[in-house]
PDB file as gemmi writes it, atoms N, CA and C in Angstrom:
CRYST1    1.000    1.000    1.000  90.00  90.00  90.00 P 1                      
ATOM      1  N   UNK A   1       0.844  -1.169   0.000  1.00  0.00           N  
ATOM      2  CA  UNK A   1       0.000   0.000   0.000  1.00  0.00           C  
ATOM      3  C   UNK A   1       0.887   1.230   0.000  1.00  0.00           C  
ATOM      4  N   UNK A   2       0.648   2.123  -0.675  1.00  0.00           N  
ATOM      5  CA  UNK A   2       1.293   4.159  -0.769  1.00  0.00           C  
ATOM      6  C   UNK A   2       0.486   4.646  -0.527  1.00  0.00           C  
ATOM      7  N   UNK A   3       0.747   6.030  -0.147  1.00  0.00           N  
ATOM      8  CA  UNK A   3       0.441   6.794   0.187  1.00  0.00           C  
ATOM      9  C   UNK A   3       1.047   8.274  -0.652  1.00  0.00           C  
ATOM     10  N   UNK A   4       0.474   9.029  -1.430  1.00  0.00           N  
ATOM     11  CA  UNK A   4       1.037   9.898  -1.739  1.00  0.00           C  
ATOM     12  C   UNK A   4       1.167  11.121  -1.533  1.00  0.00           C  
ATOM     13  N   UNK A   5       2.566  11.562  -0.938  1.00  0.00           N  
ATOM     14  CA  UNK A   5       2.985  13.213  -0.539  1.00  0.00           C  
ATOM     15  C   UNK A   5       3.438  13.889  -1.493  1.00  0.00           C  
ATOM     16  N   UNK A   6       2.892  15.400  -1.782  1.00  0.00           N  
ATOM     17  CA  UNK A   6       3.322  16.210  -2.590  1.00  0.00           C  
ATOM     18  C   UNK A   6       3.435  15.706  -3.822  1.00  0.00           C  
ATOM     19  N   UNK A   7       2.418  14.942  -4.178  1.00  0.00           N  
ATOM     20  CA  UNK A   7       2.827  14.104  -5.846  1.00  0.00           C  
ATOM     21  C   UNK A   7       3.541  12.922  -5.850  1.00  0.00           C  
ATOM     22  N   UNK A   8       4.099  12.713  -4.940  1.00  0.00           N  
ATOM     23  CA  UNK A   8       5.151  11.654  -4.505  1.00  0.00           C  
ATOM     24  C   UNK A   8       4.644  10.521  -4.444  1.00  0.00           C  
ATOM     25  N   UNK A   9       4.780   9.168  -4.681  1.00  0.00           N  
ATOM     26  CA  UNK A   9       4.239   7.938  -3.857  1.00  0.00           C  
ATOM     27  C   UNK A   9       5.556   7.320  -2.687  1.00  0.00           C  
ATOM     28  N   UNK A  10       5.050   7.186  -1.752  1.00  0.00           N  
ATOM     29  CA  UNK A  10       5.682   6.548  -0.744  1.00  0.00           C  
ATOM     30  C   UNK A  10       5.176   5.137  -0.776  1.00  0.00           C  
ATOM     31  N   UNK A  11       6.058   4.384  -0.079  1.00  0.00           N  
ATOM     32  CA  UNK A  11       5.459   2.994   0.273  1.00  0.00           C  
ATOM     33  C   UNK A  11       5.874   2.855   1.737  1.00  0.00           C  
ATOM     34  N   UNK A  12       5.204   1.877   2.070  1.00  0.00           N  
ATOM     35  CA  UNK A  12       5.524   1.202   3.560  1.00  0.00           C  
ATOM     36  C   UNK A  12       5.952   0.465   3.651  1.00  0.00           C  
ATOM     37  N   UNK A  13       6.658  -0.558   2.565  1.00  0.00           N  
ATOM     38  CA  UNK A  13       8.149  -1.476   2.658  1.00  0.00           C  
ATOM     39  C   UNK A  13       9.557  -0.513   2.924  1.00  0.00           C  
ATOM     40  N   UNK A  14       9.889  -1.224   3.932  1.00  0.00           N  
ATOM     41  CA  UNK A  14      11.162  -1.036   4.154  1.00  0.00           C  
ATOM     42  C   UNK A  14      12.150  -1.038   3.133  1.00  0.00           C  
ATOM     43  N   UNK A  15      12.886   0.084   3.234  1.00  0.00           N  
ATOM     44  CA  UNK A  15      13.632   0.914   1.816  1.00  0.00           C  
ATOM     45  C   UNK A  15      14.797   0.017   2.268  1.00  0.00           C  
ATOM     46  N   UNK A  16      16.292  -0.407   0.872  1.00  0.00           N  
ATOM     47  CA  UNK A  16      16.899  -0.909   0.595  1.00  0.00           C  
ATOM     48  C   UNK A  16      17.865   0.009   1.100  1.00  0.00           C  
ATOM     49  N   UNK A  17      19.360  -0.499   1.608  1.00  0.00           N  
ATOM     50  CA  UNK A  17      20.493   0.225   1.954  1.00  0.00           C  
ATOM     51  C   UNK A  17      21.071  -0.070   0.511  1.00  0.00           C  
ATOM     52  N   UNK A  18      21.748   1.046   0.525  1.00  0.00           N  
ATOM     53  CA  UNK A  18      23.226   0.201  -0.501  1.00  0.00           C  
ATOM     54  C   UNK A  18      22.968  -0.820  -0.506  1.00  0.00           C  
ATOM     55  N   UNK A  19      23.586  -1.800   0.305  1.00  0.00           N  
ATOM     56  CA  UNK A  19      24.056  -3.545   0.096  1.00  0.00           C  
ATOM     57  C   UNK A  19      23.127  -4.014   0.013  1.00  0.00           C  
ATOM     58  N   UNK A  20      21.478  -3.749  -0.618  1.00  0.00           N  
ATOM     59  CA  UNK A  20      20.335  -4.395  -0.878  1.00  0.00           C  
ATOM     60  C   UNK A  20      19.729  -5.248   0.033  1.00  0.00           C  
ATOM     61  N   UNK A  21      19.850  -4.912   1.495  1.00  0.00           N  
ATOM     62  CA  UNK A  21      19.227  -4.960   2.839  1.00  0.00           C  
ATOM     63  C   UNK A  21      18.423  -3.894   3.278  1.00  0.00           C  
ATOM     64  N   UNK A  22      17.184  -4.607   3.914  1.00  0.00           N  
ATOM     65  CA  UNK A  22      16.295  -4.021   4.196  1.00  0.00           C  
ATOM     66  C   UNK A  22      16.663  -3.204   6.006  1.00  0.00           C  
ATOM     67  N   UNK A  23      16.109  -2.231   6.738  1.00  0.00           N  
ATOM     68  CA  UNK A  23      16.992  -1.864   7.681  1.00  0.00           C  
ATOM     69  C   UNK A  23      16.233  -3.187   8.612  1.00  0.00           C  
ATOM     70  N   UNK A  24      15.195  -3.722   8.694  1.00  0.00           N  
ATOM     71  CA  UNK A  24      14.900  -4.524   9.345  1.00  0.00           C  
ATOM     72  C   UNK A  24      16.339  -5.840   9.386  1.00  0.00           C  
ATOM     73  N   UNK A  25      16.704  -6.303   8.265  1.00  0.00           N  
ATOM     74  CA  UNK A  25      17.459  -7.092   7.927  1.00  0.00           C  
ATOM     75  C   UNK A  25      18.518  -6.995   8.909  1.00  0.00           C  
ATOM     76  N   UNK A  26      18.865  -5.348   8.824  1.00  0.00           N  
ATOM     77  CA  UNK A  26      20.036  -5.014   9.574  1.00  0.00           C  
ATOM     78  C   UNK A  26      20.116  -5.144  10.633  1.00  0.00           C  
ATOM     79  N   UNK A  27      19.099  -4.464  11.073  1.00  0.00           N  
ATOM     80  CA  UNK A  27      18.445  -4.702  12.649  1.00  0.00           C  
ATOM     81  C   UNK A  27      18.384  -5.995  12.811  1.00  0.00           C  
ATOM     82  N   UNK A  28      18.159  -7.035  12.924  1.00  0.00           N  
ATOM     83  CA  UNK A  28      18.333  -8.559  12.956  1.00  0.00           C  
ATOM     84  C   UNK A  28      19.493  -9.354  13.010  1.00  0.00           C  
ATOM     85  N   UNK A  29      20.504  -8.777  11.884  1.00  0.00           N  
ATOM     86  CA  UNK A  29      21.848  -9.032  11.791  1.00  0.00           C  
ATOM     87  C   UNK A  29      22.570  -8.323  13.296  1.00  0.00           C  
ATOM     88  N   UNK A  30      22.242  -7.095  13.404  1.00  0.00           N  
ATOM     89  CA  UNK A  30      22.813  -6.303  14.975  1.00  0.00           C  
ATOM     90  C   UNK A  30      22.931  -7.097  16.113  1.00  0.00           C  
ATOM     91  N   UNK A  31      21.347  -7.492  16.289  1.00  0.00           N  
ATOM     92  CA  UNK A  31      20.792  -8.324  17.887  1.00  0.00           C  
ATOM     93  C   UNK A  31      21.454  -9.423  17.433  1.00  0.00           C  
ATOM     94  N   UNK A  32      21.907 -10.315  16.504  1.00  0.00           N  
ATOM     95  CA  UNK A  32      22.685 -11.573  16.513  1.00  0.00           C  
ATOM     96  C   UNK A  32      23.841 -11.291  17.235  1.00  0.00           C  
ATOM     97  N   UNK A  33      24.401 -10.291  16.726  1.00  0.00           N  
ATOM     98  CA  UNK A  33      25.959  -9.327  17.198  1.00  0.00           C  
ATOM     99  C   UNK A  33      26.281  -9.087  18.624  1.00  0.00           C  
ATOM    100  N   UNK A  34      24.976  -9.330  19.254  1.00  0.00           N  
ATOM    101  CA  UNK A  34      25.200  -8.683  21.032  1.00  0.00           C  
ATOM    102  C   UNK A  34      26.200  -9.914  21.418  1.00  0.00           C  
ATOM    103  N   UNK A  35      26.974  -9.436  21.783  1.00  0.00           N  
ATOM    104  CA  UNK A  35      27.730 -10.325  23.072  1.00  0.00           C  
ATOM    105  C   UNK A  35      27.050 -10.658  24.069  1.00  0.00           C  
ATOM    106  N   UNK A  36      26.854 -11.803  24.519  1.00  0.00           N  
ATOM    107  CA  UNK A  36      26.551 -12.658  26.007  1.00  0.00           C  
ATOM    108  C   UNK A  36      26.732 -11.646  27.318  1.00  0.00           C  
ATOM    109  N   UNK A  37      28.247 -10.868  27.203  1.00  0.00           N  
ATOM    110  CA  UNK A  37      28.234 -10.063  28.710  1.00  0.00           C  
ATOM    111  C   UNK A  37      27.478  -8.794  28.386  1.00  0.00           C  
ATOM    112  N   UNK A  38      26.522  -8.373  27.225  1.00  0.00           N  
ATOM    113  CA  UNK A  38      25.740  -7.421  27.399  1.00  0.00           C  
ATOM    114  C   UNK A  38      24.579  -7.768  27.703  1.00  0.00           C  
ATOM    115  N   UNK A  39      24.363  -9.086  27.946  1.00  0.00           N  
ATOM    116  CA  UNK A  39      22.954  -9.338  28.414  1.00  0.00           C  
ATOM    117  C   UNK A  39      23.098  -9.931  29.805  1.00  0.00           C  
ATOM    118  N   UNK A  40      23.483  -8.804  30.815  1.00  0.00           N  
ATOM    119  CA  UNK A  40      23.212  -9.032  32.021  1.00  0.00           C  
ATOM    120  C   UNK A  40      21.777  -9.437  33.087  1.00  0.00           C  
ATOM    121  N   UNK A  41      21.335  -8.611  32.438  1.00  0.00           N  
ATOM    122  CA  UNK A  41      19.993  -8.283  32.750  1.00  0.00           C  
ATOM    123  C   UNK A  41      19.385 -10.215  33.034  1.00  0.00           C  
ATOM    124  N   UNK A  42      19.223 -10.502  31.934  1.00  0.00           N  
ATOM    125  CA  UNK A  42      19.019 -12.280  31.319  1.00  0.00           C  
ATOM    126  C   UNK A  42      19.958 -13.385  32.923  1.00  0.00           C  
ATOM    127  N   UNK A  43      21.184 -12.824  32.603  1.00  0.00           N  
ATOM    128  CA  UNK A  43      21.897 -13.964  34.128  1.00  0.00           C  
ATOM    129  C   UNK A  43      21.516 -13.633  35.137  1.00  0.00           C  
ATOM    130  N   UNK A  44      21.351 -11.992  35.279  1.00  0.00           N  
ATOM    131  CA  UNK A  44      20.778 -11.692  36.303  1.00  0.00           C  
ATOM    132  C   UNK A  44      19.397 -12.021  37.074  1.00  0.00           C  
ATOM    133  N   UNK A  45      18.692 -12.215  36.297  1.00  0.00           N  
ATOM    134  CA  UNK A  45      17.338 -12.754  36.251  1.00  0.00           C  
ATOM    135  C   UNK A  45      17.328 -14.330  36.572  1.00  0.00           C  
ATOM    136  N   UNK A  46      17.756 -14.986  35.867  1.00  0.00           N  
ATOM    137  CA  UNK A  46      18.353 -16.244  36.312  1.00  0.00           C  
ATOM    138  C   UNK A  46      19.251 -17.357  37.413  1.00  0.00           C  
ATOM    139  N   UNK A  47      19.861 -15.901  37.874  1.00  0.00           N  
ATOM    140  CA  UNK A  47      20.887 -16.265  39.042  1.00  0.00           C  
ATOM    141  C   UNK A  47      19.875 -16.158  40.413  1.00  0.00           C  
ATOM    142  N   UNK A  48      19.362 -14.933  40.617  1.00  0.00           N  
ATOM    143  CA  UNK A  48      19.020 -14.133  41.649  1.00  0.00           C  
ATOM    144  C   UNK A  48      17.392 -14.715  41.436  1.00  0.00           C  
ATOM    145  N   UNK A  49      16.794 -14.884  40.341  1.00  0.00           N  
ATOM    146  CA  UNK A  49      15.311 -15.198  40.382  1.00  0.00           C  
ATOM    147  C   UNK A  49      14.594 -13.955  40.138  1.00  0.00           C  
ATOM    148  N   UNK A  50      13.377 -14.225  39.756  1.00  0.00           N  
ATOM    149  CA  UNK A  50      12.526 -13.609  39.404  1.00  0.00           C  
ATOM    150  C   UNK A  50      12.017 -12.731  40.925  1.00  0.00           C  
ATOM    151  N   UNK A  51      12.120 -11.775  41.724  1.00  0.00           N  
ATOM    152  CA  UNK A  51      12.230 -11.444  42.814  1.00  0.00           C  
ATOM    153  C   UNK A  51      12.815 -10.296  42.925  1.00  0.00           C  
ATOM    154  N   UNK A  52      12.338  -9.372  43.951  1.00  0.00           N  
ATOM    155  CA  UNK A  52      12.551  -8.075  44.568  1.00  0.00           C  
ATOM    156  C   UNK A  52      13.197  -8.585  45.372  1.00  0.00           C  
ATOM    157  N   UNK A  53      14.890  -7.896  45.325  1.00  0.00           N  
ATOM    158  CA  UNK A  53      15.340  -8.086  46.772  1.00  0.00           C  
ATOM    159  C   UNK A  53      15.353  -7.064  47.687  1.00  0.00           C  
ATOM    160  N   UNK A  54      14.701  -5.976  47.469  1.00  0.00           N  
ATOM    161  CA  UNK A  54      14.413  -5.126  48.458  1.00  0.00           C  
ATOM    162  C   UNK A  54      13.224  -5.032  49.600  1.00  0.00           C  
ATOM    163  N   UNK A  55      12.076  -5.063  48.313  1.00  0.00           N  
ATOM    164  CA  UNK A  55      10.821  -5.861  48.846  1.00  0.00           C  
ATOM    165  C   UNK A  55       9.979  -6.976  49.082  1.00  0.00           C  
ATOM    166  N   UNK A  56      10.781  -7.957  48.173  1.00  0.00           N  
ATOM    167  CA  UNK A  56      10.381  -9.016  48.142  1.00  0.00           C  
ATOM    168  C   UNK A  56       9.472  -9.479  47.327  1.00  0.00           C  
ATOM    169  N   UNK A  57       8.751  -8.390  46.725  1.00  0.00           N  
ATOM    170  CA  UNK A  57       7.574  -8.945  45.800  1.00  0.00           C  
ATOM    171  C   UNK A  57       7.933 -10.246  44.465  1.00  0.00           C  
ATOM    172  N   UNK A  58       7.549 -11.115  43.957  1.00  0.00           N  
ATOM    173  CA  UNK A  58       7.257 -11.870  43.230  1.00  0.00           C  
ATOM    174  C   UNK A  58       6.764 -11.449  41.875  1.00  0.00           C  
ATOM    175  N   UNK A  59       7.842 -11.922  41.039  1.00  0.00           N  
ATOM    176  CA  UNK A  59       7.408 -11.173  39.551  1.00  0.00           C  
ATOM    177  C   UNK A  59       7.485 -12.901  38.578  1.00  0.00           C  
ATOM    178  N   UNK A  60       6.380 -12.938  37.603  1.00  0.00           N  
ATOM    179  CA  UNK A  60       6.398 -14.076  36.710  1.00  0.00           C  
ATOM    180  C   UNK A  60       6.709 -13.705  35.257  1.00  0.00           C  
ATOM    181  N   UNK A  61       6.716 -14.404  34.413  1.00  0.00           N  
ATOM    182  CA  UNK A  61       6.892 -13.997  33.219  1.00  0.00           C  
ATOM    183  C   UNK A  61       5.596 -12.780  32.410  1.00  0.00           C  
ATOM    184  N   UNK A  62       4.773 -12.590  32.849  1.00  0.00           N  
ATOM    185  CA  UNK A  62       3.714 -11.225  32.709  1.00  0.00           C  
ATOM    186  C   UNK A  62       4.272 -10.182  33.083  1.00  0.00           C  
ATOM    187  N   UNK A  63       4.717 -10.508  33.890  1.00  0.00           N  
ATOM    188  CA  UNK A  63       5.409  -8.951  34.611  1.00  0.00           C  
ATOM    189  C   UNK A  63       6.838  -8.550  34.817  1.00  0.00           C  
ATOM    190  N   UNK A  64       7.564  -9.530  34.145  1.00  0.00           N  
ATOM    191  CA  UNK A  64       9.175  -9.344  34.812  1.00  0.00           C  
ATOM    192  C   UNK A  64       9.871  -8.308  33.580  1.00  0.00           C  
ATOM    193  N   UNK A  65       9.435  -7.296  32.911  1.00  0.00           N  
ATOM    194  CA  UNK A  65       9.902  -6.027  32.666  1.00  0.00           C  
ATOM    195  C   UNK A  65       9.640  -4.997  34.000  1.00  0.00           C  
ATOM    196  N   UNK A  66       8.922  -5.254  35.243  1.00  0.00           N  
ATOM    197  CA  UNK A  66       9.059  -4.743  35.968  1.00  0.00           C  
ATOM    198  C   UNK A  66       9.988  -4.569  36.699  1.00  0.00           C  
ATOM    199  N   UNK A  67      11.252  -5.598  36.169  1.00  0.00           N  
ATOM    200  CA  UNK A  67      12.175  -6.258  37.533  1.00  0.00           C  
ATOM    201  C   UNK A  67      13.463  -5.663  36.745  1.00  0.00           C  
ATOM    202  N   UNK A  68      14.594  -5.027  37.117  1.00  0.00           N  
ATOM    203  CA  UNK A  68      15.470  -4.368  37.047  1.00  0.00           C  
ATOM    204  C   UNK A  68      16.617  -4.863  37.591  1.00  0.00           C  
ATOM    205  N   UNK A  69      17.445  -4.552  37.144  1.00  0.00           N  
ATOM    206  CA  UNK A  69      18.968  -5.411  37.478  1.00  0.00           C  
ATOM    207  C   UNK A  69      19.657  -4.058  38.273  1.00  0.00           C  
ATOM    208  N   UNK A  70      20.140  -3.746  39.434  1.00  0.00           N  
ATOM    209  CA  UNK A  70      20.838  -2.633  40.308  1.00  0.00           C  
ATOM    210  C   UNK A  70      22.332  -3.138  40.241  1.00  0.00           C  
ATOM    211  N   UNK A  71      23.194  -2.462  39.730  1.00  0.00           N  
ATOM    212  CA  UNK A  71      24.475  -2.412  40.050  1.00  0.00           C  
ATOM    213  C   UNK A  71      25.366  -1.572  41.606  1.00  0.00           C  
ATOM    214  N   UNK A  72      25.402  -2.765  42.333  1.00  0.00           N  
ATOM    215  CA  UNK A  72      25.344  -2.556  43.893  1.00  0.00           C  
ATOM    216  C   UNK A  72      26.735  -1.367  43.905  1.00  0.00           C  
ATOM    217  N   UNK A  73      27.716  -1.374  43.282  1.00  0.00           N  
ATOM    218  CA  UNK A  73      28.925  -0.710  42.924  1.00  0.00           C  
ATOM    219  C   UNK A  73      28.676   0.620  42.354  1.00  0.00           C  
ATOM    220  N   UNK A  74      27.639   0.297  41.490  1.00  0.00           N  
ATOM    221  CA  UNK A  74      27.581   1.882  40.651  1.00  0.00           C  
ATOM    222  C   UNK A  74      28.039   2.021  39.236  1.00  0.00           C  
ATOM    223  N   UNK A  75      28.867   0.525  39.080  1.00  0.00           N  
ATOM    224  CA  UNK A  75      29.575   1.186  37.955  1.00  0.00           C  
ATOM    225  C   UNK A  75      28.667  -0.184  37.112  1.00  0.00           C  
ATOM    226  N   UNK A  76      27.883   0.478  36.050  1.00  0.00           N  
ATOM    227  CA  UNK A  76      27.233  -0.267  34.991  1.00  0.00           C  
ATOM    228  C   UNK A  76      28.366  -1.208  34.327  1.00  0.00           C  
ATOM    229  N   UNK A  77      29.905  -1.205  34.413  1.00  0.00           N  
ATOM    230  CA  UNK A  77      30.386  -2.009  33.502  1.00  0.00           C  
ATOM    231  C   UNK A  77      30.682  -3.081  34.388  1.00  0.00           C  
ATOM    232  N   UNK A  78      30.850  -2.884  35.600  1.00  0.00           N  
ATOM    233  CA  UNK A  78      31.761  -3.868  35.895  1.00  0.00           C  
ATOM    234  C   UNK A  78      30.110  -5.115  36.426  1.00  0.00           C  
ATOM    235  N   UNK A  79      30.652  -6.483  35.257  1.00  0.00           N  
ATOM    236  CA  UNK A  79      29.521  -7.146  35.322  1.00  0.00           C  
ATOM    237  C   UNK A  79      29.947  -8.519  35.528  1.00  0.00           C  
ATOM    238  N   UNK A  80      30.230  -9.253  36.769  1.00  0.00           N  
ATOM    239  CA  UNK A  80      31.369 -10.415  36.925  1.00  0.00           C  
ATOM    240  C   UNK A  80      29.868 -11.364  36.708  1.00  0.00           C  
ATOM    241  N   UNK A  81      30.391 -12.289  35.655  1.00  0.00           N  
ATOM    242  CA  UNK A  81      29.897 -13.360  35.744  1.00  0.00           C  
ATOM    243  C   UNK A  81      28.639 -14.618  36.982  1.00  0.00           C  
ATOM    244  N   UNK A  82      29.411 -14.200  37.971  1.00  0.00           N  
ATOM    245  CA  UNK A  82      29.103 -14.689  39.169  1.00  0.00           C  
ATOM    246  C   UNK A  82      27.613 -14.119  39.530  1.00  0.00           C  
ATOM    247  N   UNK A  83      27.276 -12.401  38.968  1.00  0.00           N  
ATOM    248  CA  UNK A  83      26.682 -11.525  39.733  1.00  0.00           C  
ATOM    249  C   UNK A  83      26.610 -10.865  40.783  1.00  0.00           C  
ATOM    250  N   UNK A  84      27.966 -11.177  41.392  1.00  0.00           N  
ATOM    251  CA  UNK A  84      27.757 -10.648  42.508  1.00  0.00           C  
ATOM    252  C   UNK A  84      27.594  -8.873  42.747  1.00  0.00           C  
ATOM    253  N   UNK A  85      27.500  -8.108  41.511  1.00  0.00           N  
ATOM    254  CA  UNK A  85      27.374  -6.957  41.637  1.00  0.00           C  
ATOM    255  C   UNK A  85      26.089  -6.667  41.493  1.00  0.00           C  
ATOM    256  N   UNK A  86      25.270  -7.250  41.082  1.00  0.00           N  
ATOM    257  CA  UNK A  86      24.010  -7.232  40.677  1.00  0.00           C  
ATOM    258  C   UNK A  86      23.235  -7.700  41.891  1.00  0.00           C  
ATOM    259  N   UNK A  87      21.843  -6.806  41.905  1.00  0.00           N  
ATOM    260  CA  UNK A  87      20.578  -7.379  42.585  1.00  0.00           C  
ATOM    261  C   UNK A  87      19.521  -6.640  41.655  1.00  0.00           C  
ATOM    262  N   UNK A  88      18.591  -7.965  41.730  1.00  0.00           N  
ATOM    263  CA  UNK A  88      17.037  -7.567  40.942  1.00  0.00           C  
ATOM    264  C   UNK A  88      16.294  -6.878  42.004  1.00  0.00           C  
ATOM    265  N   UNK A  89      16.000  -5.726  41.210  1.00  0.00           N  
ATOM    266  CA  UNK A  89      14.908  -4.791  42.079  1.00  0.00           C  
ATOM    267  C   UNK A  89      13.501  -4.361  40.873  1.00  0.00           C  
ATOM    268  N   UNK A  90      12.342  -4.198  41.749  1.00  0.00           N  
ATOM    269  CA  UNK A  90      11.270  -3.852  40.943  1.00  0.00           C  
ATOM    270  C   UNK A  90      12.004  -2.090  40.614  1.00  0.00           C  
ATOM    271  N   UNK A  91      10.624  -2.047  39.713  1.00  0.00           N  
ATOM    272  CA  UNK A  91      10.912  -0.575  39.162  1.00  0.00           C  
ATOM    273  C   UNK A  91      11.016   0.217  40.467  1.00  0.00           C  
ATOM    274  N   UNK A  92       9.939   0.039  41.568  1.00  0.00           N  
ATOM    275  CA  UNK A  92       9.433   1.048  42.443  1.00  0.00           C  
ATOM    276  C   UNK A  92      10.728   0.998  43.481  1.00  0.00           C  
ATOM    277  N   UNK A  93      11.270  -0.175  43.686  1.00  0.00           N  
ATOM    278  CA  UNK A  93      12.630   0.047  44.480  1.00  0.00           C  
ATOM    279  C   UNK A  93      13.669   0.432  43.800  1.00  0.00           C  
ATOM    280  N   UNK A  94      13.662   0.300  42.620  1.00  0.00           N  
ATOM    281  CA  UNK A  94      14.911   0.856  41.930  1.00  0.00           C  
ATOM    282  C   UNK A  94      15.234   2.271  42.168  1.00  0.00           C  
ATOM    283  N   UNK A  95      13.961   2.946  41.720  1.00  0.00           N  
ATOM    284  CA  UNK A  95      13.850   4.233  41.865  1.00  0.00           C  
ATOM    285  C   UNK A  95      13.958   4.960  43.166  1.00  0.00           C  
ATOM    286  N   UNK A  96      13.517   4.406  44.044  1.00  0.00           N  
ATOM    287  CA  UNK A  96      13.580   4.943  45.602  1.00  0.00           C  
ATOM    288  C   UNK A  96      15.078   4.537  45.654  1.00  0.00           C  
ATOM    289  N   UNK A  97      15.658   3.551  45.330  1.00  0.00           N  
ATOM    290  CA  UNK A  97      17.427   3.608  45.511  1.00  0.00           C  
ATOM    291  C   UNK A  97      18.095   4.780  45.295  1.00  0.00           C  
ATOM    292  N   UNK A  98      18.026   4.825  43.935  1.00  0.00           N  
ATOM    293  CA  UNK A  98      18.615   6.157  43.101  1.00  0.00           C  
ATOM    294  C   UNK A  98      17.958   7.167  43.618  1.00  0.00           C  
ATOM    295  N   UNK A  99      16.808   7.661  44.037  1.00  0.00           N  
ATOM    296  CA  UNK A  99      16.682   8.670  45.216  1.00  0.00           C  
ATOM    297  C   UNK A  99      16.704   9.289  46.167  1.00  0.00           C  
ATOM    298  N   UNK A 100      17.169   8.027  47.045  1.00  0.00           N  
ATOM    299  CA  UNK A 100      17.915   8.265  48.126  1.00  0.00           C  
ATOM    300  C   UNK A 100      19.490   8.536  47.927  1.00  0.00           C  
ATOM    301  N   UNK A 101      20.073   8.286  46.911  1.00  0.00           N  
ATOM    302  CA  UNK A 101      21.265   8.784  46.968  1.00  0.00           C  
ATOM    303  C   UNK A 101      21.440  10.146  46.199  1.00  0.00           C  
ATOM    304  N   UNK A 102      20.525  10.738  45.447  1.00  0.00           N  
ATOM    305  CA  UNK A 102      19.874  12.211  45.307  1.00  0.00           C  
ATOM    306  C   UNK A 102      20.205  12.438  46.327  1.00  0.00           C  
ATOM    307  N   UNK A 103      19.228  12.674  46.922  1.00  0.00           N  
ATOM    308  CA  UNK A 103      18.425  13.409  48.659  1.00  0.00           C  
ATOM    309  C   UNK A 103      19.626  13.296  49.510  1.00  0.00           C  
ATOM    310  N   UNK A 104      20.575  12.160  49.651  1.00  0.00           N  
ATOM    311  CA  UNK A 104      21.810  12.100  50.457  1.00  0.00           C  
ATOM    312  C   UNK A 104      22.844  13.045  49.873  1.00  0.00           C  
ATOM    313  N   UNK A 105      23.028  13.291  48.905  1.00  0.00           N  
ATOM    314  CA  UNK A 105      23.957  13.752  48.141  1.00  0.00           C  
ATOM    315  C   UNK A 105      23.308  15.619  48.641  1.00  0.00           C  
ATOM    316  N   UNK A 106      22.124  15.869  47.900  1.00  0.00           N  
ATOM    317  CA  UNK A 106      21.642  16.848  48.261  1.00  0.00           C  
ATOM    318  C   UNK A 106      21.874  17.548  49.589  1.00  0.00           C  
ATOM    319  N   UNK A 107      21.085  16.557  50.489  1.00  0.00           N  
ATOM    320  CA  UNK A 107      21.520  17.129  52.191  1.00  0.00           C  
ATOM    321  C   UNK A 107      23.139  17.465  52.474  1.00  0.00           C  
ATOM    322  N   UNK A 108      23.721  16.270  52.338  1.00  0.00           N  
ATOM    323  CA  UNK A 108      24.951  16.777  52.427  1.00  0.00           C  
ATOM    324  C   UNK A 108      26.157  17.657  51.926  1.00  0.00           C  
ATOM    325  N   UNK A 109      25.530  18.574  50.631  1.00  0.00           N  
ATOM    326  CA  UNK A 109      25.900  19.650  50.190  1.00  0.00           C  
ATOM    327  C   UNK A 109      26.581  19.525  48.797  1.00  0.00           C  
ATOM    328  N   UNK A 110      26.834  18.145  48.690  1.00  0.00           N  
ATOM    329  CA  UNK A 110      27.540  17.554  47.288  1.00  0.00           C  
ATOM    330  C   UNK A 110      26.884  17.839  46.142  1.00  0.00           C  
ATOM    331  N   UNK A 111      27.377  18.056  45.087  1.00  0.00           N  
ATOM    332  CA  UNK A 111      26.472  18.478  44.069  1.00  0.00           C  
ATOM    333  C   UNK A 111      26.218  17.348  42.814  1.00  0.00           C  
ATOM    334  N   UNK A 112      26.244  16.895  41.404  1.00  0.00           N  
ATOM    335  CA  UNK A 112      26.118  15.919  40.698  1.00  0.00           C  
ATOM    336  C   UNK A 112      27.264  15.521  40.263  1.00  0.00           C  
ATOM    337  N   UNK A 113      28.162  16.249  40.315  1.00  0.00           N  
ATOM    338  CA  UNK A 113      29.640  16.026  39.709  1.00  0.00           C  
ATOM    339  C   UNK A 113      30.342  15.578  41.128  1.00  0.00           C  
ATOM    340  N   UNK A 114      30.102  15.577  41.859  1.00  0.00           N  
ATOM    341  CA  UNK A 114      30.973  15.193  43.454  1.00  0.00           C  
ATOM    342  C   UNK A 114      31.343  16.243  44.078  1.00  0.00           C  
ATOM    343  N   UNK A 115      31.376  17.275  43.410  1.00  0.00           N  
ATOM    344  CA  UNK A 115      32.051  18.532  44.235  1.00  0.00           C  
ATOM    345  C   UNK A 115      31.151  19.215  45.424  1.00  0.00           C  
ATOM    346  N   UNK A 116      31.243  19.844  46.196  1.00  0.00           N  
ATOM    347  CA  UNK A 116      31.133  20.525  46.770  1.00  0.00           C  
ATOM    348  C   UNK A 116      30.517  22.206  46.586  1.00  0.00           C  
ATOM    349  N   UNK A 117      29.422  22.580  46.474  1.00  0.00           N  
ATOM    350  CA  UNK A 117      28.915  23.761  46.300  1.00  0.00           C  
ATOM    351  C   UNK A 117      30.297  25.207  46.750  1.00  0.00           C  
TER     352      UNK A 117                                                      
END                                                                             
């Protein structure tokens, strides 16, 4: 099916790159490309369980985009195998994490960069 702009016909197939790939194609070829240690999220889920470890709530496969992987360190890269940097938190504890270290940071006069007002 087209649609035509300004005289133009458009279509709604996905347009050809150069190398006569569609961007879907490409996109497909990409997600093959992920490396294993970028899918933390996946071991994490697996190691630790489907589970809030803050609150405890119970998440199943309906709902476990609710469930979030926390890097206990801070630093998003460092991702050991083991997990031990990792804990699954729902959205609602995730967020109260990272807010409390706002509000701590805040009270105590520190600003976003570490410095000092």
């Amino acid at each position: 099916m087209s649609r035509t702009y300004g005289g133009r016909r458009k279509s709604r197939r996905p347009k050809k790159t150069g190398e006569s790939k569609t961007v879907d194609e490409i996109v497909r070829e990409l997600r093959k490309n992920i490396s294993p240690a970028s899918n933390y999220r996946e071991r994490s889920l697996s190691i630790h369980g489907l589970i809030c470890a803050k609150c405890g709530r119970e998440f199943n496969n309906n709902n476990r985009h609710l469930l979030t992987v926390h890097h206990k360190d801070g630093n998003h890269r460092n991702n050991p195998p083991d997990g031990s940097n990792w804990e699954n938190l729902c959205v609602y504890c995730h967020e109260d994490e990272h807010s409390r270290e706002l509000l701590g940071d805040y009270l105590s006069g520190k600003e976003g960069d570490g410095t000092s007002p």
